[in-house]
N, C-alpha and C positions, 0 to 999 in steps of 0.2 A: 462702223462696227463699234459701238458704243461700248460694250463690254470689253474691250483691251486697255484703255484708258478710263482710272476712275477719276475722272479730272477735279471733282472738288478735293479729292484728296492731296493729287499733287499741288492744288493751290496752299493746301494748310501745309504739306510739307516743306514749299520752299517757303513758307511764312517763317514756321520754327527753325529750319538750319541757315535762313540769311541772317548773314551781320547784322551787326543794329549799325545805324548811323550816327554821324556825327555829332556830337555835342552841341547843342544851341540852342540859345531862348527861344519862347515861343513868337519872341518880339522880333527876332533876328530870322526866324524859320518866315515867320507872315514876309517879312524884307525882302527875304530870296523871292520866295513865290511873285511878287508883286514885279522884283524888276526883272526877273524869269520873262513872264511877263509883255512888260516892255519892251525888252529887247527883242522879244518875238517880233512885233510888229516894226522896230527899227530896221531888223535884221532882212524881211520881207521888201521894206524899200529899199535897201541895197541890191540883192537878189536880182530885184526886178530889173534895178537900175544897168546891172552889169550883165545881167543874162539875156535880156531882153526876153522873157520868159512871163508871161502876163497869166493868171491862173483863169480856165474856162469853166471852172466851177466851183459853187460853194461848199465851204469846206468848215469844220466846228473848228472853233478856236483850244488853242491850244491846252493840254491839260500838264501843270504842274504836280506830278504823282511824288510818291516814296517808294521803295522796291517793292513792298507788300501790292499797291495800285500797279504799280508796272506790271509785277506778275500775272494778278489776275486781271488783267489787262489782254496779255497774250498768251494765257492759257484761255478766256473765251474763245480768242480768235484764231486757234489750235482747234477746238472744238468745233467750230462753227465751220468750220474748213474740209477738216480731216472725218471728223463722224461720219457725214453724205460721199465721201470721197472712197472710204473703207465699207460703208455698206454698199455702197453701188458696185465696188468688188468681187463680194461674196454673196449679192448677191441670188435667192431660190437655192441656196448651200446653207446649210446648221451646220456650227461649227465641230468640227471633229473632237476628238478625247486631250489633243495635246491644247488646243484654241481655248477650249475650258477649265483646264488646267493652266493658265500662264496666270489668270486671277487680275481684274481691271483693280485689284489694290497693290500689287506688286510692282504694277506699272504704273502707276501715279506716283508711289513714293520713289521710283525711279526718276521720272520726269520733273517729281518738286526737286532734287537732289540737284539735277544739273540744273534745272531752273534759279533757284538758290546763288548758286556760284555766278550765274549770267547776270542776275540783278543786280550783285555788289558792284558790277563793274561797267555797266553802261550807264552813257549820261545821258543820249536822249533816242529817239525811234521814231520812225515814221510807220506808224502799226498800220500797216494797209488787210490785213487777215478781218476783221472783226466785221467789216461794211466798207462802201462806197463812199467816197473815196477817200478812205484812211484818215487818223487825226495823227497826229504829230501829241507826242508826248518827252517831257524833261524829266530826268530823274536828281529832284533837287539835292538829295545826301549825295549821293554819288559826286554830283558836280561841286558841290563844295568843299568834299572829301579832297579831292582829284587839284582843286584850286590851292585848297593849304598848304596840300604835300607838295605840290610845286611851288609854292610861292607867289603863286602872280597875282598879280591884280582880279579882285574880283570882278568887277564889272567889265572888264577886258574882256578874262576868261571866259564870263559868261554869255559876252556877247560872241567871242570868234568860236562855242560851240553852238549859240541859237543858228550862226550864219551858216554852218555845215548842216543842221536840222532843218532845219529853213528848207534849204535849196532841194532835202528831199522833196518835202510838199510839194513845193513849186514843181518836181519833176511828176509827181503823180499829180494835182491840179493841170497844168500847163498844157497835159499830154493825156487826157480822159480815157486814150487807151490802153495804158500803160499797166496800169492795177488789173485790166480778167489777162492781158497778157501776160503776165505771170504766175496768174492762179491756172492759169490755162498750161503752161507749161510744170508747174507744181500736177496737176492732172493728169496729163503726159506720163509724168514720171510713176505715178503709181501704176497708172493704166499698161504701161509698159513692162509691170513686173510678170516674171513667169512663176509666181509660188502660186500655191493650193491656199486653203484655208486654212491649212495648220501649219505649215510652212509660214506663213504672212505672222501669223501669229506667234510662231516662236521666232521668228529673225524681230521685229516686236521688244519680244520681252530680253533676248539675246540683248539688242541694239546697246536699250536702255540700261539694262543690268552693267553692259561694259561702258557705258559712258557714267553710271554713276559709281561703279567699284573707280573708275580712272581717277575718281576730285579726290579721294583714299588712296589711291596704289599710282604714286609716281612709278612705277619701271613698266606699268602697262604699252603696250607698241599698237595698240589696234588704233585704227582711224576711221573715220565716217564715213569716207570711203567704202570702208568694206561693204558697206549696203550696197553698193550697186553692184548689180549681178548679172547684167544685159546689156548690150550691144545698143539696142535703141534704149535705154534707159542712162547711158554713158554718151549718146546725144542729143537727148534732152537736159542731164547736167553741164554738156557744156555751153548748150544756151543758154542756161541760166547761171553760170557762173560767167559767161562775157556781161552778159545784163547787166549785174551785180556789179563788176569791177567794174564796167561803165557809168553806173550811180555814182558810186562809191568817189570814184575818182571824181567824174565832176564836181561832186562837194568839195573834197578837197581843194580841187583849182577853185573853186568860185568862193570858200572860205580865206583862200590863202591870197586869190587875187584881189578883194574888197577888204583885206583885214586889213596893209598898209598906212589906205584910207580914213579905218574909223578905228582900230583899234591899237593905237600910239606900242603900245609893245608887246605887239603881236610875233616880232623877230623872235623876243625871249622865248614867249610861251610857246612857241612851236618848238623851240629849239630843247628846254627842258622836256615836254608834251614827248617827243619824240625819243628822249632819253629813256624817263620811265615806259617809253612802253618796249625799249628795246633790252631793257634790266630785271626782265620778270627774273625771279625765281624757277630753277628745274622744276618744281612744280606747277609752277604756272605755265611753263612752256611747255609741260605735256597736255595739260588741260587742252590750254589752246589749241593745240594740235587735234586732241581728240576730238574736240565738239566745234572743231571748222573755225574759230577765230583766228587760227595764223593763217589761214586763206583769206580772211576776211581782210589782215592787216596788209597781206601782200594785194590784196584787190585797192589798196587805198595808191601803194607806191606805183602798181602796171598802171593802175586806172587812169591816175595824174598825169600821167607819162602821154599816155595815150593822148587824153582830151588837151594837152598844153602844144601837146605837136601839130594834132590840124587845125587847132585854132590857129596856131602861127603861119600856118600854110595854105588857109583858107578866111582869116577872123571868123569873128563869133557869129556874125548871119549866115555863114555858110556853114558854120559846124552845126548850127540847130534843125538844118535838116536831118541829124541825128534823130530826133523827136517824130519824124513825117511818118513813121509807119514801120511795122517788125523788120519789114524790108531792109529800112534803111538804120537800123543797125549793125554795132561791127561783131563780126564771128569771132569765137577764140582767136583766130589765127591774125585774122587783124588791128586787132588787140597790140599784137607785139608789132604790125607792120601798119603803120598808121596811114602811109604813101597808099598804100593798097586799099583803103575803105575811101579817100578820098577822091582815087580813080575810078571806084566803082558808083561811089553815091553824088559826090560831088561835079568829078569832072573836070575838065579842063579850067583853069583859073587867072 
């Protein structure tokens, strides 16, 4: 339903409310990008080396973006996504008086608004929405932002955040069916809602309105949450939130277990890494809240938890049957009970 979203607009509004970046020559900007870069491909033989995780298909090399390229980045692959997903909704239904009334311009400058605030602050993505099977993108200000205010080493830095990006690719390469299954469950989740067509459309512009009034009004309490409104739409999120903490975490273990190795202080940088992200600002900890980043932060501590426990209880050949099939992933629940997915998938040891 192409009219809820006027997507070129939210791309020019999160253009004009993101920060600018950091200060740097053009000589010192070409530097990053280059050993960006490299490290992609150093970081890839690591990966491999320690995951035992070999990619089954070809995949475009890496893109060095700035927020402005990230955005519209992932607002094509919002579009390309969500359009066919919302029209196949509604439909043989014309939208009603309230559908027409929410205006595909109110909801893009919505969507740049929180987009905007998401750009300043990630450093890299493995954008699987736009095509098969997903590129992996750096957001070079971001990460060199993120390197000063910590102090570390750049080349360090930069290499123990390519190894956490990395090991996404490698988890969508590695595992070819990994990317429709979770567009497949993103599906699920629409398909699952019970609204109308004017209901869809104002929960819609509602969403969006309260997630961009929240980057403006710290004492907002609403959550992202509040969208789901159904029984099978609350399990299909929790699919896709074990998923998630399942990625998530692996990087982490496989960033945290090969940095040692190559990236001499690696102790620090986590150890600060870890500070600043636990120092936001009340503002920023509502943010977070509202547009699912402290889920995301908490999916890195469960996630690690999880994947460091049957590795130890099974090594790393036997945990990659992880990878074997939807089957043989872990549910919410054993998530927290890691003994229980290894009795189930695993097996005696």
């Amino acid at each position: 339903m192409a009219h809820l979203v006027d997507w070129d607009l939210a791309t020019a509004t999160a253009g004009a409310l993101g920060k600018s970046g950091p200060k740097v020559s053009f000589a010192d900007a070409a530097e990053v990008v280059s050993e960006l870069r490299r490290l992609t491909d150093v970081a890839a033989r690591h990966v491999l080396e320690y995951t035992g995780m070999a990619p089954q298909v070809a995949y475009p090399a890496v893109r060095v973006v700035d927020r402005v390229d990230w955005t519209a980045a992932n607002v094509n692959g919002l579009r390309q996504v969500f359009n066919p997903l919302l029209d196949q909704l509604v439909e043989g239904r014309e939208p009603g008086p309230i559908a027409q009334a929410v205006g595909s311009r109110l909801t893009g400058v919505q969507l740049g608004t929180v987009l905007a605030y998401v750009s300043g602050r990630v450093l890299g993505q493995y954008e699987v929405l736009s095509g098969e099977p997903g590129q992996l993108l750096l957001v070079a200000p971001n990460i060199v932002e993120v390197e000063r205010k910590i102090g570390a080493d750049p080349t360090d830095f930069r290499l123990w955040v390519c190894l956490h990006e990395v090991t996404h690719r490698t988890q969508f390469t590695a595992v070819p069916w990994l990317r429709e299954h979770f567009l497949a469950q993103v599906r699920a989740f629409i398909d699952a809602s019970e609204l109308d067509t004017d209901q869809l459309a104002d929960r819609v512009k509602r969403a969006l309105n309260t997630l961009a009034t929240s980057i403006r009004d710290p004492n907002s309490r609403v959550s992202v949450l509040d969208l789901v409104q159904t029984p099978a739409q609350r399990e299909v999120l929790n699919r896709l939130t074990a998923l998630m903490t399942l990625l998530e975490g692996h990087a982490e273990f496989v960033m945290d277990g090969v940095g040692p190795e190559v990236v001499p202080s690696v102790e620090e940088i986590r150890r600060k890494f870890n500070r600043r992200r636990e120092a936001a600002n009340p503002l920023e900890r509502v943010i977070r809240k509202l547009i699912g980043l402290d889920v995301k932060l908490r999916q890195y501590a469960e996630g690690r938890k999880f994947v460091q426990s049957a590795i130890e209880q099974v090594g790393m050949a036997a945990f990659n049957r992880v990878w074997e099939s939807p089957e043989t992933l872990p549910t919410l629940e054993e998530l927290s009970d890691p003994h229980a997915w290894v009795a189930r998938v695993v097996g005696d040891t």
